[in-house]
ZAMARGU-4260 file (C-alpha; in steps of 0.2 Angstrom, whole numbers, plus 5000, padded with zeros to 4 digits):
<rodrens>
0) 4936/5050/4920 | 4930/5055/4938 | 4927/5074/4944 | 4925/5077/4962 | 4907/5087/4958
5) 4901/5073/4948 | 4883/5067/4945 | 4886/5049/4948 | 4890/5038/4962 | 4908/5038/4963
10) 4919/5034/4975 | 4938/5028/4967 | 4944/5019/4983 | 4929/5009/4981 | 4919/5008/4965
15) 4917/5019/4948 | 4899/5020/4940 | 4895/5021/4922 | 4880/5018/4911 | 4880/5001/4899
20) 4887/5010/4884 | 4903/5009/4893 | 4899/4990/4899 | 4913/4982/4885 | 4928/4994/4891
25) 4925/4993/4910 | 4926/4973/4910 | 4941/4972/4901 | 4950/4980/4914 | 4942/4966/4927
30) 4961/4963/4936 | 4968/4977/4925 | 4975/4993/4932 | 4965/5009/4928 | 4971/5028/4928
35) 4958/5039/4936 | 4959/5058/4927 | 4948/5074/4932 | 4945/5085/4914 | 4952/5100/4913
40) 4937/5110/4913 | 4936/5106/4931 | 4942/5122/4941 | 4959/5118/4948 | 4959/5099/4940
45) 4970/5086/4948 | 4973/5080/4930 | 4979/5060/4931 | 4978/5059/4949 | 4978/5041/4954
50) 4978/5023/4950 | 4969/5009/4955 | 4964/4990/4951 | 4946/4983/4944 | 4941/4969/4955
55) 4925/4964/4946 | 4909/4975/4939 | 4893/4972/4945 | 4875/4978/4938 | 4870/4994/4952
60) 4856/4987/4961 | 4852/5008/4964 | 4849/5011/4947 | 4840/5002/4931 | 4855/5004/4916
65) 4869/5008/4926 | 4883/4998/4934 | 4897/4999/4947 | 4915/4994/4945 | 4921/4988/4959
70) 4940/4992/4966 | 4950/4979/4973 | 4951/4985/4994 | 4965/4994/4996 | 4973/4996/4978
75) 4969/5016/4976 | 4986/5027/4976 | 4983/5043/4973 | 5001/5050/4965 | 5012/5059/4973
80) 5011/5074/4957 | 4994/5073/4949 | 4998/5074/4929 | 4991/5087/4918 | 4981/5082/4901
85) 4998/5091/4893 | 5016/5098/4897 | 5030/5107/4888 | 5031/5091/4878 | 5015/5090/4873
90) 4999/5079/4878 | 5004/5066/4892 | 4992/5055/4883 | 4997/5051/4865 | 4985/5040/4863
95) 4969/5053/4861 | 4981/5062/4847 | 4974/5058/4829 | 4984/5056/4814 | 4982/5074/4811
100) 4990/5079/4827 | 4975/5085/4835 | 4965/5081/4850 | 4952/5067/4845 | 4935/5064/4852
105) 4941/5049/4861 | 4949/5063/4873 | 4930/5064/4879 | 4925/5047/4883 | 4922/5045/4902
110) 4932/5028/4899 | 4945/5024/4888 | 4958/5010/4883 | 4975/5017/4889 | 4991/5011/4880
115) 5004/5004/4891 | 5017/5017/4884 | 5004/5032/4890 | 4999/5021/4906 | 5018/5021/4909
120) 5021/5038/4906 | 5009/5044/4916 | 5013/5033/4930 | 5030/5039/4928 | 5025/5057/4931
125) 5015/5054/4944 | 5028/5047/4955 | 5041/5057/4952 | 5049/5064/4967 | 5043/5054/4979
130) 5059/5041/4982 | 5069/5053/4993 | 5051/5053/5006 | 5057/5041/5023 | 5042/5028/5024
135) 5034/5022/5041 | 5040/5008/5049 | 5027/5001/5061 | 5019/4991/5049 | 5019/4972/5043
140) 5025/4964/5028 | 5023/4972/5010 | 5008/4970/5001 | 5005/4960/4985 | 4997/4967/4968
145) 5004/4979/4960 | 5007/4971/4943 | 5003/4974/4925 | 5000/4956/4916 | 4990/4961/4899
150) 5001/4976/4893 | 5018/4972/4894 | 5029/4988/4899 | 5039/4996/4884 | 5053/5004/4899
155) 5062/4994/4912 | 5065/5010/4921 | 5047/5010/4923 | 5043/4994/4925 | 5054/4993/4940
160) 5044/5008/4947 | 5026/5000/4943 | 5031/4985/4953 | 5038/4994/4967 | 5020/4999/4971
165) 5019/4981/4978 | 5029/4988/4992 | 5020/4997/5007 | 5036/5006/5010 | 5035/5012/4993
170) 5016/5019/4994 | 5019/5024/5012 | 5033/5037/5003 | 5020/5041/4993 | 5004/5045/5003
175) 5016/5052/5014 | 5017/5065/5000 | 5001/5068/4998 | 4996/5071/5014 | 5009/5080/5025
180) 5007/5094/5010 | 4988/5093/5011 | 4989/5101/5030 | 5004/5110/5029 | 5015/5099/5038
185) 5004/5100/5053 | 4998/5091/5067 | 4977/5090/5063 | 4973/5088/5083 | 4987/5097/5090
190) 4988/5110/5077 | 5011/5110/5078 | 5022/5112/5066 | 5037/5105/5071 | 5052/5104/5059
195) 5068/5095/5063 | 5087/5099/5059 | 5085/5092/5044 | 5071/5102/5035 | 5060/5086/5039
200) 5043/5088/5044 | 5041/5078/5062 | 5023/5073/5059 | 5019/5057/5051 | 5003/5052/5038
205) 4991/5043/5047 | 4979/5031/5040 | 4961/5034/5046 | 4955/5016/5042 | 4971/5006/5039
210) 4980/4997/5028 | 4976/4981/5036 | 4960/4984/5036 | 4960/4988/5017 | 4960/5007/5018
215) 4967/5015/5004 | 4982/5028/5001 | 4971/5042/4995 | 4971/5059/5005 | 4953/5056/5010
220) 4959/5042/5021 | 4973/5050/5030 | 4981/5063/5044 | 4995/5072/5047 | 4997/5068/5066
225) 5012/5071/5077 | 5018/5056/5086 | 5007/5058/5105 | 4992/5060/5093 | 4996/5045/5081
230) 4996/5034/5095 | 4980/5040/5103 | 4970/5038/5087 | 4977/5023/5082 | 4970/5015/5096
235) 4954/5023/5099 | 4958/5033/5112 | 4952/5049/5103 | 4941/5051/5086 | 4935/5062/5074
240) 4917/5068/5070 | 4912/5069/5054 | 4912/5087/5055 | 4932/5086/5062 | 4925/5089/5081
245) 4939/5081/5089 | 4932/5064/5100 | 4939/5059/5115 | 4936/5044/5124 | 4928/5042/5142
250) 4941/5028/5142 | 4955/5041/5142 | 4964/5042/5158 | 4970/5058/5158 | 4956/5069/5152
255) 4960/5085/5156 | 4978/5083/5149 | 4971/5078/5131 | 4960/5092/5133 | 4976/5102/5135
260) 4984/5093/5122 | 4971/5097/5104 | 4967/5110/5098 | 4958/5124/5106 | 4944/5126/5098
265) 4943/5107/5099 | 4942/5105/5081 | 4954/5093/5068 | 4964/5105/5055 | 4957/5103/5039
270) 4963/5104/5020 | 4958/5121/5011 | 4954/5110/4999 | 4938/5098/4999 | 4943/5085/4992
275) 4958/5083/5003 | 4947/5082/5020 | 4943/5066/5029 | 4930/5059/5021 | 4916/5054/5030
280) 4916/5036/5025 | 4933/5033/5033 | 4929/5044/5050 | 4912/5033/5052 | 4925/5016/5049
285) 4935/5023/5064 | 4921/5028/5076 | 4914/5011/5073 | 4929/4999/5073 | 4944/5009/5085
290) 4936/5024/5094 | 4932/5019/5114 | 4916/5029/5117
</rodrens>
């Protein structure tokens, strides 16, 4: 369980902290997948909103009792369509269902065992639409991980799409998904919307620190940017501030006609939502390893 306003120190592309009563559970998903959900009492809750892999837990060095889960670099997806707690089929989760058919307590645990038949399930849900998305192309080849060993899937159906995830083209559909939606299918530094004959938004979902660099596909990590604008971030040649001022490099050669080129305020569009901006973390990683001061 993880809440964007939460107390602890959180960060789900990175690590998940938790106090020693949870110590058991969290190391028995050491090179296990795990579901991160946002409670419902959260205003505008993202529900199950991503998955991600436990590469080892540590003791947090910050805090006396308290310890950090840390993520395997670059396993955090966030889904394409974050699952509600329930549906018009009932609770997603059977599993916090007692034999009463109520809502147990176990529903409250900050982390929980997860069948594999609810861990499919809602895996299931949160892909669901994303196949028909075309994926970038400019990339290597795919990436390795995405495998369940311990809990054996009950569907083949969604095994298949579990194990697709080990695909980049795969999750590049899917953060596509996330992110084009996040600033309305426009260009952050230019601030167009182009569409084309095909009702297909010509912008593409830019990783802010990339994939081979282990950035993860979370909407924190990403831009929409139009083609001219992909290529002048991806190699350094513009940047953004952590307050979205747009960067540009003294290296530029044409100065005045990026200048013309961004927005006019010279400011990156943002998400209305918070949680969907940059997030500071990533912006520094690009300052620091691709911007041309």
């Amino acid at each position: 369980m993880h809440r964007s306003d939460s107390i602890y120190d959180d960060s789900p592309a990175e690590r998940y902290q938790f106090p020693r009563q949870y110590l058991g559970r969290v190391e028995a998903c050491i090179g296990d997948w795990i579901v991160y959900y946002e409670p419902r009492k959260v205003a505008e809750t993202r529900g199950y909103f991503a998955i991600a892999r436990v590469e080892r837990v540590v003791p947090d060095p910050t805090a006396d009792g308290m310890y950090l889960a840390l993520i395997e670099p670059g396993s955090d997806l966030d889904f394409a369509s974050p699952v509600p707690f329930s549906d018009a089929d009932g609770v997603i989760e059977r599993g916090v269902v007692n034999a009463d058919g109520r809502i147990s307590g176990r529903a409250q645990a900050a982390v929980r065992p997860l069948a594999s038949d609810d861990f499919n399930r809602i895996v299931a849900h949160g892909l669901n639409g994303s196949e028909p998305l075309l994926p970038r192309i400019d990339h290597g080849a795919p990436v390795a991980g995405f495998h369940e060993e311990q809990a054996p899937f009950v569907f083949e159906q969604t095994r298949e799409r579990v194990d697709s995830l080990s695909s980049q083209i795969v999750r590049d559909r899917i953060f596509r998904r996330v992110v084009l939606p996040a600033y309305d299918e426009r260009c952050a530094i230019s601030g167009l919307k182009l569409i084309n004959g095909g009702g297909r938004a010509e912008v593409a979902a830019a990783h802010i620190r990339p994939v081979e660099a282990n950035g993860p596909d979370i909407v924190s990590n990403g831009l929409a940017l139009s083609g001219t604008a992909h290529w002048m971030f991806d190699r350094g040649l513009i940047s953004l501030s952590d307050d979205l001022d747009i960067l540009i490099s003294q290296q530029t050669k044409d100065p005045d006609g990026v200048r013309a080129f961004i927005n006019k305020d010279g400011r990156a569009i943002a998400p209305q939502r918070l949680i969907e901006r940059p997030h500071p973390h990533f912006l520094r990683w690009h300052r620091e390893h691709c911007f041309k001061p």
